[in-house]
N, C-alpha and C positions, 0 to 999 in steps of 0.2 A: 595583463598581456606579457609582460617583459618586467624583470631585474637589471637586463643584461647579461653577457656573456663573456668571461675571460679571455675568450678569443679576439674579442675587440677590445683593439688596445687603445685608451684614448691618452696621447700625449700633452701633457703641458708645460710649454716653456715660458718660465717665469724667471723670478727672481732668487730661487732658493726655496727648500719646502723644509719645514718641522716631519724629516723622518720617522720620526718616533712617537707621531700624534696618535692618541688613543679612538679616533674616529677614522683617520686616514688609512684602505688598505696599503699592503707590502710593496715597495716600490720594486717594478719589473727589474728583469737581473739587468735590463738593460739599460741601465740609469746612465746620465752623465752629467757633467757639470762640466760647462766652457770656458769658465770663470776660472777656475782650481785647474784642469784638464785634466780631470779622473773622472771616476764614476760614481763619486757619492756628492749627488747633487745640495747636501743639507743648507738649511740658510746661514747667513751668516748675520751681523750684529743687527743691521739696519734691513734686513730681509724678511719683512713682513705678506708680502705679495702674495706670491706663490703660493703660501698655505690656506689662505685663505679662497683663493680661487677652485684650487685642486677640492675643497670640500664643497662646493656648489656642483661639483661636477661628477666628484668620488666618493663622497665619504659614506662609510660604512651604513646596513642596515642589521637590525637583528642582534647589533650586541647589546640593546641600553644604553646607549650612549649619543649623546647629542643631541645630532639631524642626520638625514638622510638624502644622498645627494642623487642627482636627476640617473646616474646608470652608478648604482653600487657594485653591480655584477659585472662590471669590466674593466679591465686590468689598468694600471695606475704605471703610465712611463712619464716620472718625473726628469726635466731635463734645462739646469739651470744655464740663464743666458749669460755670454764673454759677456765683451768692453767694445765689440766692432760690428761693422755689417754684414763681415765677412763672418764669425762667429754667429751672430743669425740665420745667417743663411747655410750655412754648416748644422747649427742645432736643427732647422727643418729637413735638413736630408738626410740625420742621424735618424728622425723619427719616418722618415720614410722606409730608410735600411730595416728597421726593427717593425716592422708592418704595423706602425700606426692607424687606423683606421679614421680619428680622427686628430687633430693638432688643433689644440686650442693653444691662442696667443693674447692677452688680454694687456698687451703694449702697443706703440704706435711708431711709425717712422713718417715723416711729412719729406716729401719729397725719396720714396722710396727708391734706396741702392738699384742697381744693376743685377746684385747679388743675390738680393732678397725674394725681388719680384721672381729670379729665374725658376730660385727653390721654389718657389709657393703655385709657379708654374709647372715642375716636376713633380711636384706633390701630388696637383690636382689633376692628373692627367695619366700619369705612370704610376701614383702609390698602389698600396691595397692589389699588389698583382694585375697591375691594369686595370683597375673598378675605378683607382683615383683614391687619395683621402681628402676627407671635407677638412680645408683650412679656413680654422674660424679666427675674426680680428675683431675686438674691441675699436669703436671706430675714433673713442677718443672723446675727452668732454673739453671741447674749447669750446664749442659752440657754429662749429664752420663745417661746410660742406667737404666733404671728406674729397672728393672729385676737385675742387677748384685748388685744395693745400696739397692734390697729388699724397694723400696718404696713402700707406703700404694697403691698411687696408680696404681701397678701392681698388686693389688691382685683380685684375681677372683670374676665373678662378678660386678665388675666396667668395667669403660672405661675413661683409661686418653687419656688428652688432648694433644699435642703439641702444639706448634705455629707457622706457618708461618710470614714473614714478606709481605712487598708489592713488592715483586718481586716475591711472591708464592713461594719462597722455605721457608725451613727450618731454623727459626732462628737459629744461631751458638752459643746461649747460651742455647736453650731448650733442656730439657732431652728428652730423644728419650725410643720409645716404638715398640717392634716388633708390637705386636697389640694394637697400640695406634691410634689414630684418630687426625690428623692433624686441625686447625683451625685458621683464618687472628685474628692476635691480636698485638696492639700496633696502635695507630693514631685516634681512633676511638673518635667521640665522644661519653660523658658517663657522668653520675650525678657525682655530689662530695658533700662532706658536705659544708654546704651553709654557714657555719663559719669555716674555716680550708680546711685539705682538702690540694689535691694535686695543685690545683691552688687557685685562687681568681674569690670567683664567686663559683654559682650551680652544676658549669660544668666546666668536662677539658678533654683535650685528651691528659695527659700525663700518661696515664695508659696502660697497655700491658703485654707482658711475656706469660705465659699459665695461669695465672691466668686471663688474658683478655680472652684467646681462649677455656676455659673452659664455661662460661656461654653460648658462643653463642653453643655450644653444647647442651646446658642443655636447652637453651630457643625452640631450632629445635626439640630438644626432646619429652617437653613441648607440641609443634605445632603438634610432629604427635601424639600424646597420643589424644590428644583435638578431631584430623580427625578421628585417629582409637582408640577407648576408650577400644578396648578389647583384642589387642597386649600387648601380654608380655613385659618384660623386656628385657628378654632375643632374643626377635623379634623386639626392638626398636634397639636394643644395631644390630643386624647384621644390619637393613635396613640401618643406619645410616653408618658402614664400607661399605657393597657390593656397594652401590650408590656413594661413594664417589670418587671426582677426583683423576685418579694417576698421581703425578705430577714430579714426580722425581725418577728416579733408585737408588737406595741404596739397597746393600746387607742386611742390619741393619732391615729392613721391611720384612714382610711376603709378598711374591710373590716379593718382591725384590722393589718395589712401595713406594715412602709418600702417603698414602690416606687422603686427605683432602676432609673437609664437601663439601659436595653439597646439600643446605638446600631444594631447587627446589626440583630435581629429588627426594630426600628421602620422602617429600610430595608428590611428584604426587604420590608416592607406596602405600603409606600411603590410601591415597582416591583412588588407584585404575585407577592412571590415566598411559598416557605412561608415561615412564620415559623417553625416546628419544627424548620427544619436548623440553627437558630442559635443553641448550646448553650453555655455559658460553662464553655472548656479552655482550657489553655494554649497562649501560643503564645508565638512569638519576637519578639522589639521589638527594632530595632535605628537608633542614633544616625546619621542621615544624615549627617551631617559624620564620624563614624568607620568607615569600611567595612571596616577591619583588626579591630574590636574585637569578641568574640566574643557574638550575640546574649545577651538580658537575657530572663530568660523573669517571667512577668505574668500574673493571670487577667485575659485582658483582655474575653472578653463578647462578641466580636466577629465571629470565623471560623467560619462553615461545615464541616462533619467535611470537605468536599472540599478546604480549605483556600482558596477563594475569599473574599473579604470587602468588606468597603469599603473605602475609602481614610484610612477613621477608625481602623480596627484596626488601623493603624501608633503610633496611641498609645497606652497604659495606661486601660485603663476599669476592673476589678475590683478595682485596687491603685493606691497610690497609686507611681510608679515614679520615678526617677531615672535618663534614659537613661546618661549618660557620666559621670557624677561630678563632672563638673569645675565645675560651680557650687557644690556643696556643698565641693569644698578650696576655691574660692574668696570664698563666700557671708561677707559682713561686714554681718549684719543692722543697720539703722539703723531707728529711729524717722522717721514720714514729718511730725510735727507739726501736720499738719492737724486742725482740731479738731471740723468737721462728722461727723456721723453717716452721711455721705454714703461716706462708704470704708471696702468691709467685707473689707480684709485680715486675714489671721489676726492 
């Protein structure tokens, strides 16, 4: 169906990104960093985040290398976050200035500014030339109702994320959203910075939380924007909930359901297609940098029984997957020492 399209910009403001990752495309001209107050957003010592987010969401397809992230084909506005709320909400209106189409934020604010909530307001209602951009929030893994802590992101307008694990329920640490949108986070592989960084090496898959399950949102986001370029925000934000799988009873849920992504079926809507051919079976995932090594099989959510799909069903959506291994021999988890609430790794 869709790669994606460089006309959709999807923005993420993190902690700093490894510019120079050999997975990650070219950051848009229109980079910034709030931290520094220039425009080369790169990380800095303790700045693991952002890299690894931005490849769940970006990272390259087609050159041999890696993983392949949910929209490769749309353009990358890296945009690191200050020290304030005011700098928050600054970085979301930079990415509205520069027509982000989507903004992913995979940080949290409990008891969300004045400031914040306004941007995320202006975002979702004036970006994208009037259409709106989809503002996506990691909802955070304490374990609390995102609504009762007043987190940012429960505030209207967005859509947080949950996390599931690889048994498809609920992780028992994620904060929970009546209308939140569930997504597999945690195992995956994903970029790291190529000096530092959550493992040793380009890549690791010791990243997760809702800060994992937030970009695969944002990237599916991304993917329908790209098929239908003249869907509001507000019509991204429902196709992505109604389509989604219910996987679990909880009172805690609207209609009493977890809804998690179903990147398939919210495509086919998207282009018009059924949404009934796209039924969650197994299929085969395989490491583009290993093309000797013998498919990894995943409920990934994804394929059509004719075996047609998106360009997203080359990832893991039902489980949480590890495509090659080789991050996890490699993986030498480190504490990132940042002390803001603002990075919501596992």
């Amino acid at each position: 169906m869709s790669a994606g399209r460089p006309e959709v910009v999807l923005a993420i403001i993190d902690d700093g990104f490894d510019l120079d990752h050999e997975d990650l495309p070219e950051a848009h001209p229109d980079a910034a960093d709030f931290a520094d107050g220039d425009d080369h957003p790169a990380a800095g010592p303790l700045d693991d985040h952002g890299t690894a987010v931005a490849g769940i969401a970006l990272a390259r397809a087609g050159n041999g290398r890696g993983m392949v992230g949910f929209c490769p084909g749309c353009s990358f506005l890296p945009i690191r976050r200050g020290a304030t709320d005011l700098d928050d909400a600054l970085a979301i209106a930079h990415a509205v200035d520069h027509e982000a189409s989507v903004i992913n934020c995979s940080w949290g604010q409990s008891g969300a500014s004045l400031a914040v909530t306004a941007a995320i307001g202006h975002a979702a209602e004036h970006g994208r030339d009037g259409k709106g951009a989809v503002v996506v929030f990691a909802a955070g893994n304490g374990g609390d109702d995102i609504e009762a802590i007043a987190d940012v992101s429960a505030t209207a307008g967005g859509l947080a994320v949950m996390a599931t694990g690889p048994d498809d329920q609920l992780r028992p640490d994620s904060n929970v959203g009546r209308y939140a949108l569930a997504a597999p986070a945690g195992g995956q592989l994903t970029t790291d910075r190529t000096l530092g960084g959550y493992a040793v090496g380009p890549y690791t898959d010791d990243f997760g939380g809702t800060s994992g399950g937030a970009p695969v949102v944002s990237g599916t986001a991304a993917l329908f924007i790209a098929v239908a370029p003249q869907a509001t925000a507000s019509e991204v934000r429902a196709a992505l909930l109604e389509t989604a799988d219910r996987v679990a009873d909880d009172v805690r849920f609207e209609g009493g359901a977890l809804r998690r992504l179903h990147a398939g079926r919210a495509l086919a809507r998207a282009d018009g297609r059924d949404e009934s051919a796209f039924t969650t079976e197994r299929c085969a995932m395989r490491a583009l940098g290993e093309p000797d090594r013998p498919p990894l099989e995943a409920d990934c959510a994804m394929r059509a029984p004719d075996g047609s799909g998106t360009h997203a069903g080359w990832w893991s959506m039902g489980a949480a997957l590890t495509l090659s291994g080789l991050a996890r021999r490699l993986a030498a988890r480190r504490a990132t020492g940042r002390a803001r609430c603002a990075v919501r790794a596992r």
